[in-house]
C-alpha positions, -999 to 999 in steps of 0.1 A, spaced: 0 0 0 12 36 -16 25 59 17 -8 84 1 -30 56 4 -21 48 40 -27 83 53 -60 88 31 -69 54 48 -57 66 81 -74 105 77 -108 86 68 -108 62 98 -101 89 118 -133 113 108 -154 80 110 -141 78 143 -145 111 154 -181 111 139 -192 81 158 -179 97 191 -202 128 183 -233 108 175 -225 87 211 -221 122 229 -257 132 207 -235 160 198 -257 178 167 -227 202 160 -202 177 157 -226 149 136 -235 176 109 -200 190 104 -189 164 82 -214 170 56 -214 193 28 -239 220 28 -259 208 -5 -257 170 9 -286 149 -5 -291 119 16 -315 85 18 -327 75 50 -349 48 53 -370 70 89 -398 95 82 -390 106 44 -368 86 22 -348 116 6 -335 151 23 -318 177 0 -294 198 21 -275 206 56 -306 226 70 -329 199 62 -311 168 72 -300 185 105 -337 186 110 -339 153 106 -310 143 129 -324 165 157 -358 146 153 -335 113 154 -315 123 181 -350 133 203 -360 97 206 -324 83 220 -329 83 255 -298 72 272 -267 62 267 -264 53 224 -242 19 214 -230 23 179 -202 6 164 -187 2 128 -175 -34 119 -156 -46 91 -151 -13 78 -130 -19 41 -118 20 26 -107 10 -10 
């Protein structure tokens, strides 16, 4: 594996990482700030398709308003080609 490679690898794991310590903390801030502002995303809870930051950070505060407690989430088997 190319040195460039490694540390693309390495930089990506990382932001996963820090991502799923901000959704465990329900940290809003920190869970939007890795997307772009003209995201559009699929989610399979309330509608199927959101089109922008604004409007999927609604959907992540809705999201985030039904965790009560502690949240477990882990990433297995995670393969960055």
């Amino acid at each position: 594996m190319s040195t460039n490679k490694t540390n693309d690898e390495e930089q990506i794991r990382q932001l996963l990482d820090d991502w799923a310590k901000e959704f465990r903390a329900k940290d809003l801030d920190g869970i939007m700030s890795i997307y772009a502002p003209d995201i559009v995303s699929f989610d399979a809870i309330a509608q199927l398709q959101f089109k922008g930051v604004n409007e999927y950070r609604k959907h992540w505060e809705a999201c985030l308003s039904f965790c009560q407690g502690p949240i477990t989430f882990e990433m297995r088997d995670l393969d960055i080609t």
